[in-house]
C-alpha positions as CSV (number, residue, x, y, z in Angstrom):
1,X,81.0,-112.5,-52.6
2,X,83.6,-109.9,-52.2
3,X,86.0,-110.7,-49.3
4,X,86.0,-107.6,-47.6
5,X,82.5,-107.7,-47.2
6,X,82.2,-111.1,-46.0
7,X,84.7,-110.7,-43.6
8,X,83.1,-107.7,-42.4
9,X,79.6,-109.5,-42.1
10,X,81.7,-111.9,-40.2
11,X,82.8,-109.6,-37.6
12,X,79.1,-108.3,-37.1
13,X,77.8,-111.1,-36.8
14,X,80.7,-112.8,-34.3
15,X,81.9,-115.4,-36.2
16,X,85.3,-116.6,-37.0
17,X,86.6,-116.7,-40.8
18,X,88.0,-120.6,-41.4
19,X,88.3,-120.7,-45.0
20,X,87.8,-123.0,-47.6
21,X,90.2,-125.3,-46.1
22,X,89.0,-125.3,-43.3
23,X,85.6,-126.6,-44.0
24,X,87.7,-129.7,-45.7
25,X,88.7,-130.1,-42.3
26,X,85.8,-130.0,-40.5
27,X,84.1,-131.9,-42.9
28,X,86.4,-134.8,-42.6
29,X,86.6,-134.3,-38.5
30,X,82.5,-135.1,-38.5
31,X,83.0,-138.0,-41.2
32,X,82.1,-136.2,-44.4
33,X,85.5,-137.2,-46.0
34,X,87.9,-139.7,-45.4
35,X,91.0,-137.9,-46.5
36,X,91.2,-134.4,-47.8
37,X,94.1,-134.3,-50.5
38,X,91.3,-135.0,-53.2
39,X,89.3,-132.5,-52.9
40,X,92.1,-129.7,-52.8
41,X,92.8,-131.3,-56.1
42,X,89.4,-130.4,-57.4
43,X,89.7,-127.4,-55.7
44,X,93.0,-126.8,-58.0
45,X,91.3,-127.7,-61.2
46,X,88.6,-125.8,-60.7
47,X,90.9,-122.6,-60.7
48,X,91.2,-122.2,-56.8
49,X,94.3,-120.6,-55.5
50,X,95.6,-121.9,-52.6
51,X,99.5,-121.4,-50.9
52,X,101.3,-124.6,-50.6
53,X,101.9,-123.5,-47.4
54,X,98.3,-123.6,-46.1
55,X,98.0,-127.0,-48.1
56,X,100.6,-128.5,-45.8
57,X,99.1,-126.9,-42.9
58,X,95.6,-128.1,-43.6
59,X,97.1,-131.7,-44.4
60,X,99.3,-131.8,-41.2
61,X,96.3,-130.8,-39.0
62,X,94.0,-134.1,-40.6
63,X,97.1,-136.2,-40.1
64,X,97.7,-136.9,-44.1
């Protein structure tokens, strides 16, 4: 999906953008996954690009 129109759609619809890492987070705040660092590996490998800063970020806010 482009970006611009999903974040558009977003706004339409009233819903806050939270990213992929953010669903890592949620997902592991409702018991889905135990620890996130995994899973931005796959991410990583799969050819995702993501800043080391929002890494960290992510990380720091699930306490890893």
């Amino acid at each position: 999906m482009d970006k611009r129109k999903g974040r558009h759609k977003l706004a339409q619809w009233g819903l806050n953008k939270i990213g992929t890492l953010g669903i890592l987070l949620k997902a592991k705040q409702i018991g889905l996954l135990s620890i996130i660092p995994p899973e931005i590996e796959k991410l990583h490998q799969q050819g995702f690009s993501l800043s080391k800063r929002i890494i960290e970020s992510a990380l720091q806010q699930a306490n890893e």
